[in-house]
C-alpha positions, 0 to 999 in steps of 0.5 A: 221228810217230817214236816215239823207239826208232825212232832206235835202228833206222834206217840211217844213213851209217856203220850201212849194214846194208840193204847187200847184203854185210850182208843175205847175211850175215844171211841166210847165219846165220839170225839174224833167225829167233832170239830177240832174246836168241839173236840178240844172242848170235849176233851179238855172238859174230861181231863178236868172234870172226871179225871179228879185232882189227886196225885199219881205215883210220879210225873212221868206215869204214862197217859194210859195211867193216867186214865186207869188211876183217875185223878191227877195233877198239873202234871199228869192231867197235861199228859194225859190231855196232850195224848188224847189231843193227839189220837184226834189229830189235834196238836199240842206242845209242852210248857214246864215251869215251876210254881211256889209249893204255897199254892199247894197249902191247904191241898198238902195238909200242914203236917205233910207241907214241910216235905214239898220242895219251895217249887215244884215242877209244874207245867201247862198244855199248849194245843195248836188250833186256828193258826195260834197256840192256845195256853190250857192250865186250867184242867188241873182241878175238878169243878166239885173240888173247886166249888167247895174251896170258893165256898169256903173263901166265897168273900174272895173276890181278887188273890187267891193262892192255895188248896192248889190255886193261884188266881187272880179271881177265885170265884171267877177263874178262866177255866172253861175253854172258849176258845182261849186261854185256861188258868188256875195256878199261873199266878204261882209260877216261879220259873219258866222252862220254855215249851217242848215237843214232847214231855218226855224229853222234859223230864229227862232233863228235869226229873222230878220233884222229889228224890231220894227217900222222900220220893220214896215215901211219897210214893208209898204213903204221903200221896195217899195221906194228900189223896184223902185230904182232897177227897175229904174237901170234895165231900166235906169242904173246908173248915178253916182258913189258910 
């Protein structure tokens, strides 16, 4: 018989981490001869920072994808931490919500933002470690990406909502790992669906934001229009205000 942490471990279609790309990777960084605590570190450090914000063709896009495109979101960022938690034996958990497409202004450029559903499916990673499970949220942008929008708002000090950020403390968001909680859009959330062993089994009964011919021209172009967006704000900044 399974013992019930097992479903916290194991592979499935979207957390494909025995893929060869993921498996060099692992290899590549020595993360499995780290502490759990040293490695969740490690790894969540990567998934922030050097897969970049940007968003993917859908949300249900495998790990491996994830990793060959390079950037993602809240989304797609979370599936590709929870598979490389996994490959190290560490376990983790999914915990999908729904945040308010007005944290997104700024990232989703003004001719583009009538298209974004009022909320928009969002989730978190949860990774099981010290006998407790630990929130993780705030992977979801890169730290250069960050910077130029703190810079822009540098006077910010308390509410922040947009450019893909909803916090209580701009300059200071929690989003280094400590050991503790991470978070950069929880402050946007609008509905909580509750925690699952599994993504996949998440979006089997959510789907996805959008449907139809939007999905359609997400896909095909307004994603890249929102891609050069972020990309323009890493190297350029801001220039205006929300």
């Amino acid at each position: 018989m399974n013992h019930p942490q097992d479903d916290y471990l194991k592979t499935t279609s979207m957390l494909d981490f025995e893929h060869p790309s993921i498996r060099a990777l692992i290899s590549e960084k020595g993360w499995q001869r780290l502490s759990k605590y040293d490695a969740t570190g490690e790894i969540y450090k990567f998934v922030r920072d050097d897969i970049l914000f940007g968003y993917n063709a859908d949300d249900t896009i495998t790990a491996s994808q994830v990793l060959k495109d390079g950037y993602g979101q809240c989304n797609t960022k979370g599936t590709l931490l929870m598979a490389l938690l996994r490959a190290v034996d560490i376990p983790t958990r999914f915990h999908g919500f729904t945040i308010y497409n007005e944290l997104q202004k700024g990232a989703i450029p003004n001719y583009l933002f009538g298209f974004a559903p009022d909320r928009i499916i969002h989730s978190w990673v949860e990774v099981f470690l010290n006998e407790r499970w630990i929130n993780l949220e705030g992977y979801i942008l890169d730290r250069p990406y960050l910077k130029k929008v703190q810079t822009a708002f540098s006077s910010q000090c308390t509410q922040f909502s947009g450019f893909g950020i909803s916090t209580n403390s701009l300059q200071n968001p929690p989003i280094d790992w400590q050991g503790e909680d991470t978070y950069i859009q929880s402050e946007g959330i609008a509905d909580d669906f509750g925690v699952y062993s599994q993504p996949d089994d998440f979006y089997q009964g959510y789907g996805s934001n959008l449907s139809g011919i939007k999905k359609w021209l997400f896909r095909y172009l307004l994603r890249h229009l929102m891609n050069l967006n972020v990309k323009r704000i890493r190297a350029k900044g801001i220039n205006r205000k929300i």
